[in-house]
N, C-alpha and C positions, 0 to 999 in steps of 0.2 A: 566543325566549329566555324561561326561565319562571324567571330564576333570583331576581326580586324580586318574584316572586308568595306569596301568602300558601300556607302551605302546610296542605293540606287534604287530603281521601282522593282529591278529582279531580286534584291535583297529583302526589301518589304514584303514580296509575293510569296517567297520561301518561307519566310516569318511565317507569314498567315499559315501557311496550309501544315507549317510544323503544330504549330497552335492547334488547330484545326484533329490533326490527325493525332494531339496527343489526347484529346476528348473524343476519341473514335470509340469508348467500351462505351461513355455515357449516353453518346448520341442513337449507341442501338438496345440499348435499355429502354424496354417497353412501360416502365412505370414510374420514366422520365419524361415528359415533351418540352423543358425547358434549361436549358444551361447556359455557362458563360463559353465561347468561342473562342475569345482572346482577352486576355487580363496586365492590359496593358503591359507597364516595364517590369514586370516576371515574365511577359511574353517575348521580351526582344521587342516592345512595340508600345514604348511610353505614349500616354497620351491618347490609346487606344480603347476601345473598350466594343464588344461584340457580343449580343446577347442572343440564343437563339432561342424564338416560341415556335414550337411545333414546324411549319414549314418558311416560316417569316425571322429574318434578323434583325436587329434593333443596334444599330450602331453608334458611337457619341465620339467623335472629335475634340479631345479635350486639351489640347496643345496643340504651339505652332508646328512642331515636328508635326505631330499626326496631321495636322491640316495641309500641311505643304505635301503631303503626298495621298491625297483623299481622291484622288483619281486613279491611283494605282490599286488603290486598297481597293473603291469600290466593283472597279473591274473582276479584279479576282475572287470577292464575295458574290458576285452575279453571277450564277449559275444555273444549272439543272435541278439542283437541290435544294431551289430555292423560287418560293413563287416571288417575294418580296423584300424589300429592305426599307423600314422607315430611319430616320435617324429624331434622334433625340441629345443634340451639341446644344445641351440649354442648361450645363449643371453651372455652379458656381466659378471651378477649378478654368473653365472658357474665359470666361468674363478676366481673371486673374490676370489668364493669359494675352488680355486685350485684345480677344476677338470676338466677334457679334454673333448671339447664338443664332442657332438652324433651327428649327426642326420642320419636318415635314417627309413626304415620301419621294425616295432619292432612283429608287429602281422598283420595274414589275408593277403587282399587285398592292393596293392599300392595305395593312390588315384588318381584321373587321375589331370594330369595340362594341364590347369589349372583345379579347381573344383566350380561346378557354383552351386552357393547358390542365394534362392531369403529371399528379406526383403522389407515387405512392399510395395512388386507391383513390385520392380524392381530387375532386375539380376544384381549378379556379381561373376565377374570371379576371383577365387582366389588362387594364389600361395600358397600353404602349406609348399611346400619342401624349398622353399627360398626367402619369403615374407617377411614384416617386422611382428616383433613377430612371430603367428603362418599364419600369411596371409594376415589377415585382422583388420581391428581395432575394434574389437566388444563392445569395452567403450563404442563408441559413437555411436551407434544403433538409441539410442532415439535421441540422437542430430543430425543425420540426418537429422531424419522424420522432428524434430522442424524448423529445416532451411527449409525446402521444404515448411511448413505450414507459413512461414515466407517473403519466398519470393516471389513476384507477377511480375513480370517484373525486367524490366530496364537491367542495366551490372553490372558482378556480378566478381569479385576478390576471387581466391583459391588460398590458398600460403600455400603452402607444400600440393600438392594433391593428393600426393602417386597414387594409382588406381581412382583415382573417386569417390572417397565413396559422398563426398558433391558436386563434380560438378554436378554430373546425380542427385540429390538429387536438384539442384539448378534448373535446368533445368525444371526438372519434377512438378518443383512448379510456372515454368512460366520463369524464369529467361531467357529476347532477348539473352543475347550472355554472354560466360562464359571467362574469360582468366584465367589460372592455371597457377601457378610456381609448379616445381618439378625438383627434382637434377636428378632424375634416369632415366634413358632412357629407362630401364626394366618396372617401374612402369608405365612409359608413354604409352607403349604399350599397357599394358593391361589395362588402362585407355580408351585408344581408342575401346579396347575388349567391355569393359562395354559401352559405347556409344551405338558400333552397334546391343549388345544386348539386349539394352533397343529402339532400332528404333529412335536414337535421330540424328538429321544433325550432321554432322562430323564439317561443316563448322560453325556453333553455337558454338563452341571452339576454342581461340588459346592456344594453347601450348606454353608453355616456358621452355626451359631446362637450370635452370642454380640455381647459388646461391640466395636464398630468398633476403637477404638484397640487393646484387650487383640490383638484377631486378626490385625490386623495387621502389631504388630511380631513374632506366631506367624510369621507367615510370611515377614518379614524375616528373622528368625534362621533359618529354613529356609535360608535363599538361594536363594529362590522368588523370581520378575521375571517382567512381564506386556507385553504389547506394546500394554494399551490402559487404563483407567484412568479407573473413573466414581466419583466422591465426589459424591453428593447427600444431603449430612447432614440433618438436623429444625433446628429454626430455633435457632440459639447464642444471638441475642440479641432478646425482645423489647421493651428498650426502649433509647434511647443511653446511659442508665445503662448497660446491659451489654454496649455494647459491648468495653471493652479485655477483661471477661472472655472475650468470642467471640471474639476475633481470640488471643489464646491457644490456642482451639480450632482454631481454623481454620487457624493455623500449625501443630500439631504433624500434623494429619491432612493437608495435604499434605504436608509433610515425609517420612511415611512413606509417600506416594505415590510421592514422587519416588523415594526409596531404594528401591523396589520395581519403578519403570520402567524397561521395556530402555532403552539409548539407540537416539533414531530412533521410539521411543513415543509415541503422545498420551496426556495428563491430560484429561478432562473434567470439571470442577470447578466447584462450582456454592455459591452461598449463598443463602437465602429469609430473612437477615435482613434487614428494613428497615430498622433504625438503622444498616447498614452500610452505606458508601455504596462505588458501583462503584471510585472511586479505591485506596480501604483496602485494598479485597478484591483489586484489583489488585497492590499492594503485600505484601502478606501472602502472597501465593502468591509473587511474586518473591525475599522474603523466605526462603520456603522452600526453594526452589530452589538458592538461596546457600547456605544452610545444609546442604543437602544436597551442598553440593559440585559442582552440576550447571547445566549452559547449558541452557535452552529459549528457543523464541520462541512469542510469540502468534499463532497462525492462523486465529482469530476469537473472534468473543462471542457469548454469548447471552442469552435472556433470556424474560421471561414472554411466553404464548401473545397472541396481539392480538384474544382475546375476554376478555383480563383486560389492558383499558386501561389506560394513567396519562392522568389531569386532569394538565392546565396548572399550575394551580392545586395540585395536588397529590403534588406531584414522590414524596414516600414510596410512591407508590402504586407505585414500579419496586423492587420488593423483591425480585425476584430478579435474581441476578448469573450469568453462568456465562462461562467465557474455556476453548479449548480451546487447549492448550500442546502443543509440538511440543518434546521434549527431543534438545538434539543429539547424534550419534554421536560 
């Protein structure tokens, strides 16, 4: 236990490599080539954040503590087992902290863009240098795979689909025909990347580029309905100041999920606000569901990947929610 030891650059070092060595099973899982290294203050290491793509790290300094020791850190991430390290100290949580973001490559080799990682059978192509966070979303790993194990057919609803992570995941599990909302035209692209390097028909996808809510109720007034139904929105609230503003959010957007589900449908629903607690988020979605006029039950939960721990101590550290709803016939 180090945790009343003076903290020094040999204290930060030990951090690391306990970090490090406690994702030792994931790191030699052959149907992984991406995880999280170090998760911040669940790691003993606020302000930290470590992502590893196949032989390249991606690191983000996101506090003054982490910054005041980013020469110790990067030392002991520079290794053998490692061709590269880019960083990516450009999120919001920097700025907060009053310091000017980074990014750029800090050790080694550049990675290449994109950088192709497989998970569980399938590729995907991933932005490091200007992705959201360091690329890719690696919370949701296992809730992937769960969707794919989830869905067998029919037409399947991705709203906010950034690169693909769940359409190809939706596909791959059977899903006829996918339609995706997504704002970015950047992301869309390499969306379509991971398509073709999973051998998946192009035409099995429409694309939508535009605002989640505006597309939605498009396609509710269509009297368009889906038999599956992913909402993995960008974070509503970061701080419990904003929460009632998020749950605002987060009520009308499934709201218009639900009005879009056949009956006998799943919702997969997710939220990556921290100031919202799983209870809220619970409510809010049942909330919409009423409102919508509609029965569901819960058929389980989800939640962040188990190489992004919660501290004891740290309960905010569970900052994703996700509940997969079974709506009745």
């Amino acid at each position: 236990n180090d945790e009343d030891e003076i903290v020094d650059a040999g204290l930060i070092q030990r951090r690391l490599a306990r970090a490090v060595r406690a994702r030792q099973r994931l790191a030699a899982d052959p149907q992984i080539e991406a995880h999280r290294e170090v998760h911040a203050e669940s790691d003993g290491l606020p302000g930290l954040i470590v992502d590893r793509y196949g032989s390249f790290r991606v690191v983000q300094f996101l506090s003054a503590g982490a910054e005041r020791w980013r020469e110790a850190i990067l030392a002991a991430l520079a290794n053998d087992s490692c061709s590269g390290i880019f960083e990516r100290s450009d999120a919001e949580a920097r700025v907060l902290e009053g310091l000017e973001p980074k990014v750029g490559l800090v050790w080694g080799e550049p990675p290449p863009s994109p950088l192709m990682i497989e998970e569980y059978g399938l590729s995907f192509a991933v932005d490091v240098q200007a992705g959201h966070k360091t690329g890719f979303y690696l919370d949701q790993r296992e809730n992937r795979l769960r969707v794919r194990g989830l869905i067998s057919g029919g037409q399947v609803l991705d709203v906010f689909s950034y690169t693909g992570g769940f359409t190809v995941n939706a596909l791959a599990g059977g899903a006829d025909r996918v339609t995706a909302i997504e704002s970015s035209s950047r992301a869309i692209q390499l969306a379509k990347v991971n398509l073709e390097h999973n051998k998946m028909p192009a035409e099995r996808v429409t694309w939508i580029q535009g605002d989640a809510f505006v597309e939605m109720r498009r396609l509710r007034d269509r009297g368009l309905s889906f038999d599956a139904i992913i909402l993995d929105p960008p974070r509503f609230a970061a701080t419990r100041s904003q929460v009632h503003r998020a749950a605002r959010g987060y009520k009308d957007i499934n709201l218009l999920a639900f009005k879009l589900l056949k009956p006998g449908g799943r919702l997969f629903t997710f939220s990556c606000s921290g100031g919202l607690s799983s209870d809220l988020f619970q409510k809010i979605v049942a909330d919409a569901a009423l409102d919508a006029g509609v029965g569901a039950v819960i058929e389980g939960w989800m939640s962040q990947a188990e190489d992004h721990p919660v501290a004891l101590h740290f309960p905010e550290g569970r900052y994703l929610k996700g509940l997969i709803c079974r709506q009745r016939k």
